[in-house]
N, C-alpha and C positions, 0 to 999 in steps of 0.2 A: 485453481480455477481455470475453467474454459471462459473463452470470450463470452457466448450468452448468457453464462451463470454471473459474471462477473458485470453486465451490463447491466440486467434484471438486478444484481444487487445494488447498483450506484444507484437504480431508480428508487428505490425501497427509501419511499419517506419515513417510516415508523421507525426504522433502523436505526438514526443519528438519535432518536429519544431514547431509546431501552440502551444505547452504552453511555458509560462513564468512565472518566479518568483516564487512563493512562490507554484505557481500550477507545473512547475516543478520538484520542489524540492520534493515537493508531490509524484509527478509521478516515480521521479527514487526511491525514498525511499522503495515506492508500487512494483514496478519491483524486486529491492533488495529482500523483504521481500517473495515475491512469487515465486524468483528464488533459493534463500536460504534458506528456511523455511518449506514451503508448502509443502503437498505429503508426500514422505518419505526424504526425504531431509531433513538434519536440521547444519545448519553451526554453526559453533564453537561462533562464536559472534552473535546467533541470536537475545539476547538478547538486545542488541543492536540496533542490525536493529530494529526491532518490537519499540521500546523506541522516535531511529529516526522519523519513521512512524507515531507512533502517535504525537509527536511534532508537525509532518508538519501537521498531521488533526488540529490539536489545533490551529496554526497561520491558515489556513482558518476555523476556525470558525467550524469548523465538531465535535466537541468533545462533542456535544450533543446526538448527535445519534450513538454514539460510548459508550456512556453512557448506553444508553438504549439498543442497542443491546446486553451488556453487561451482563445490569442489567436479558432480557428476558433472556440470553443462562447461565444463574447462576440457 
């Protein structure tokens, strides 16, 4: 995501109704981390949130490409 796709998405009310389960948990985790983290912002327990977030990448199956993005931005 770029910043205004990513902004334009937190606004998106419908969005938090059409997912479920493990893709919401997902979602609010993402929301968290880009509401408390992101920018100049950085919350007292961000370490956490970011920890949550990727958990929830890891139960959908995403911690491959979190690997490698990883691995490139090292």
């Amino acid at each position: 995501f770029i910043r205004p796709q990513m902004l334009e998405l937190l606004k998106h009310k419908h969005f938090d109704q059409i997912l479920r389960g493990f893709e919401k948990n997902t979602w609010t985790s993402f929301k968290l981390v880009a509401e408390n983290f992101l920018e100049n912002k950085k919350a007292d327990n961000y370490k956490e949130l970011v920890t949550r977030l990727l958990l929830a990448y890891q139960k959908l199956d995403c911690n491959k490409l979190l690997k490698i993005y990883f691995l490139h931005s090292n």
